[in-house]
C-alpha positions in Angstrom: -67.2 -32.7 54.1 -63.3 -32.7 54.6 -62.5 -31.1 58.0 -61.3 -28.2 56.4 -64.2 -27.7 55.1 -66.0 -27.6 58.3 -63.7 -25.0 59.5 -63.8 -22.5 57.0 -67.6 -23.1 56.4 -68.9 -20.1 58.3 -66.8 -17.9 56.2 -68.0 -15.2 53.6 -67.2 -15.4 50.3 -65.2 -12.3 50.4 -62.6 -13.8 52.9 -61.3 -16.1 50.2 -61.1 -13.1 47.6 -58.2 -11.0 49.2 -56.4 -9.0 46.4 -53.5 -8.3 48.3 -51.9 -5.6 46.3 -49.2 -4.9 48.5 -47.6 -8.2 48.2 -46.8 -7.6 44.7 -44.1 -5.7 45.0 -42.5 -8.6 47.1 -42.3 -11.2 44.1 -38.8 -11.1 42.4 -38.3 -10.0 39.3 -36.7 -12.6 37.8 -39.4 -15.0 38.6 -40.9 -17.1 35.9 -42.9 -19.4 38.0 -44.8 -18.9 41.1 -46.7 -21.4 43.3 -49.9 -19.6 45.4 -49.9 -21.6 48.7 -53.5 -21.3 49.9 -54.9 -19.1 46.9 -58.4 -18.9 47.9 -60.1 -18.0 44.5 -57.0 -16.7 42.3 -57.0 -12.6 43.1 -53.6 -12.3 44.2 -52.1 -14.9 41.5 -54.2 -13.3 38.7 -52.6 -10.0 39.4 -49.3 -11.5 39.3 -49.9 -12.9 35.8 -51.5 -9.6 34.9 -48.5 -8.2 36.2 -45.7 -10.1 35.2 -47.0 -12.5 32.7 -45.8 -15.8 34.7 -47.3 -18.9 35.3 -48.8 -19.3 38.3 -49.8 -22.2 40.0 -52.2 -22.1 43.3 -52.7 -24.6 46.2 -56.0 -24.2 47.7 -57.7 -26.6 50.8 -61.0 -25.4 50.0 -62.9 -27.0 47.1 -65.2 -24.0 46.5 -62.2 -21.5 46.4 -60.4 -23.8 44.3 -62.4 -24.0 41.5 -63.2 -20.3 41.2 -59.5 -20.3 41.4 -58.5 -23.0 38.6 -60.3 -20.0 36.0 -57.6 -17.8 36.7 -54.9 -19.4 37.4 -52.2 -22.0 35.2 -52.8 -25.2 37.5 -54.7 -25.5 41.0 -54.3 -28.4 43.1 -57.1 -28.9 45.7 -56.0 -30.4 49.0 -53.4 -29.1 52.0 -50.3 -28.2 51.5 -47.6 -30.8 52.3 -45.5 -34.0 50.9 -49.1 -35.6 49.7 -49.5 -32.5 47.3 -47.5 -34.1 45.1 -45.9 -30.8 43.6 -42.5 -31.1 40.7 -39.2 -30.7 43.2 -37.2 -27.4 42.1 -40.3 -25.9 39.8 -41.1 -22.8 41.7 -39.0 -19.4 41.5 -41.1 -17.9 44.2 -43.5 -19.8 46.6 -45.7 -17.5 48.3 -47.6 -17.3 51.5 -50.3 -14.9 52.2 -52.0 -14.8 55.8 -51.1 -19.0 54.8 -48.4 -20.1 57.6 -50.3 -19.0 60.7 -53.7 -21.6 59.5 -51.1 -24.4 60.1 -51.0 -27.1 63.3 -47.2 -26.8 61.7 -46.2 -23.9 59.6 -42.1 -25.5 59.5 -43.4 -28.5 57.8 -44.9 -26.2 55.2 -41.6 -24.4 54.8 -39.4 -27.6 55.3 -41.1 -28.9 52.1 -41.5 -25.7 50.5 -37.5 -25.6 50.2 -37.8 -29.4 48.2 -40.2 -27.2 45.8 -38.2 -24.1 45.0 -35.6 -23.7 41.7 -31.8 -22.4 42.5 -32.0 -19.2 43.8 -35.9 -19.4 44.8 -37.7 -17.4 47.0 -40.4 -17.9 49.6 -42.6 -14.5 50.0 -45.1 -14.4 53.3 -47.2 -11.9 54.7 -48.0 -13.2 59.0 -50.3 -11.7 61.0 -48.3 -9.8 64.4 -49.9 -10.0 67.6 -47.7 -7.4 68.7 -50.7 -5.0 66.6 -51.5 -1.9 69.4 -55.4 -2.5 69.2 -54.6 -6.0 70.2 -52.2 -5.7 72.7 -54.5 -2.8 74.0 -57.5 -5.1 73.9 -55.3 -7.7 76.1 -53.3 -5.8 78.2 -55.9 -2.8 79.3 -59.2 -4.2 78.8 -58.3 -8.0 79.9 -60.0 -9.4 76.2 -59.2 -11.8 74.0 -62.1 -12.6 71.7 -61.6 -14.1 68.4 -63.4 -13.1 65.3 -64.1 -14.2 62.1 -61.1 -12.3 60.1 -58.4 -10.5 61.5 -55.5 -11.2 63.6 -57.8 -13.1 66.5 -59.7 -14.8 63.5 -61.1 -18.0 65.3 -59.2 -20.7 62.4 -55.6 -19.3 63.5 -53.8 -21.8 64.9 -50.2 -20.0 65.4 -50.0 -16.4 66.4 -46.5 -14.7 65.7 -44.7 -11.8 66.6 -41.8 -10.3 64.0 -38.9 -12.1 66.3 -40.6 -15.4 66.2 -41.1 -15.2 62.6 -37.4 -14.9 62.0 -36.7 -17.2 64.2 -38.9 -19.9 62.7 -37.4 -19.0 58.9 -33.9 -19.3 60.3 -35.0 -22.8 62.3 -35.8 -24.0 59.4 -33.1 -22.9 57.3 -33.9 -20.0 55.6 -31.8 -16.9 54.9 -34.6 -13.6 55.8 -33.4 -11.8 52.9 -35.9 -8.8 54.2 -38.8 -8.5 56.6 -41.1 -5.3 56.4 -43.9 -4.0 58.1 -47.2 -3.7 56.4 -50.7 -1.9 56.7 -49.5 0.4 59.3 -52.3 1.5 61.4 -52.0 5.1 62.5 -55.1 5.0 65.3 -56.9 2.9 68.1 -60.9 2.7 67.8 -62.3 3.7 71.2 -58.4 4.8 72.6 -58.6 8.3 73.1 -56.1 10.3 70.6 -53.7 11.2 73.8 -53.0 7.4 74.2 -52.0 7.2 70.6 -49.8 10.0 71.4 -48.2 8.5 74.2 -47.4 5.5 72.4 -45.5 7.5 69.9 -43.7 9.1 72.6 -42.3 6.6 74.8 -41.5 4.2 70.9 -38.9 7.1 70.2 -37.7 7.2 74.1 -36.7 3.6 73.6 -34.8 3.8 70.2 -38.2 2.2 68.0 -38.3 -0.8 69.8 -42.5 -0.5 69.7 -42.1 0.2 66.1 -43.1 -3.3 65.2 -46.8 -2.6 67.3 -48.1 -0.6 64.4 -47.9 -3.1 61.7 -51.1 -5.5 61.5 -49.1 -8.1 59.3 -44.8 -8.5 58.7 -44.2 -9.5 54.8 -41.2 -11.6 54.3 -38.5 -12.6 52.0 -36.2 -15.7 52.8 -34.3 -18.3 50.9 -33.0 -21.4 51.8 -29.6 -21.2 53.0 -26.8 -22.7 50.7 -25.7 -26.2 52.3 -22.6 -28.8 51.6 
């Protein structure tokens, strides 16, 4: 069993069967095909086609996930994501990410070859965890813990944690415009924080012109495109 494999084995089935709904509205319109960069079983891409009516193709390390997926889906190539892939250069309108980047040893290598991948005018789309989220900073900062679990922002196969200023600044590394990046799944309380807390919170974010804002967002969804060279 590939290492992959390994790492995911512990996994419920439902982990790799994230819908994400919300993402949809992030996938240009002009968009004819889409690659799924760790697609788990096809949900998300078999909305878009339901959606759209594109092609979509999906990317998936896991075997098992992958050939759920390759039902759904136009093409599905098993394997990581990187040069090996072998994927057609300047295919892909949109190349999506969903809760992908942050699994990665590298995330820029997946977006420095992304970029060989996209068509003129492409578009990456991502949705990254923010471990700026209240109930973890609030776990870390008053409580002194930092446990990982098995989904979440502290899920135990993260590799890279990210906070909305080093997400831009790995897109813009890397030479991507950030065309938009938007909060997502706000969370509007604090199990075990008593409502006063919350309150607070609230109160010292507009003292300080929104510069909290960002703790209330579990994930950031992004836009970018490469950045026009000579």
């Amino acid at each position: 069993m590939p290492p992959t494999e390994l790492s995911y084995a512990s996994k419920s089935a439902q982990y790799f069967t994230q819908a994400r709904p919300e993402m949809l509205r992030f996938v240009p319109a002009n968009c004819r095909r889409l690659l799924d960069v760790g697609c788990g079983t096809g949900i998300f891409g078999s909305a878009v086609k339901q959606d759209r009516q594109i092609e979509v193709w999906g990317v998936e390390p896991i075997a098992s996930a992958a050939a759920i997926a390759a039902d759904k889906l136009d093409r599905v190539i098993t394997g990581p994501f990187g040069p090996e892939t072998d994927l057609p250069a300047g295919a892909f309108d949109c190349i999506v990410f969903n809760d992908v980047l942050e699994h990665m040893v590298e995330p820029e290598l997946a977006l420095r070859y992304a970029k060989s991948l996209l068509s003129a005018g492409g578009t990456i789309v991502a949705s990254i965890p923010n471990v700026r989220y209240f109930p973890v900073l609030w776990q870390l900062g008053a409580l002194g813990n930092w446990e990982y679990e098995d989904r979440g922002i502290l899920d135990r196969t993260h590799l890279r944690f990210f906070t909305k200023s080093s997400i831009l600044r790995m897109f813009y590394e890397e030479g991507y415009a950030v065309r938009s990046i938007s909060g997502i799944n706000l969370y509007e309380g604090v199990p075990n924080v008593r409502r006063r807390l919350w309150f607070v919170y609230r109160v010292v974010n507009v003292l300080f012109l929104g510069k909290f804002s960002d703790l209330k967002f579990l994930q950031f969804a992004v836009v970018a495109e490469p950045i026009a060279t000579r």
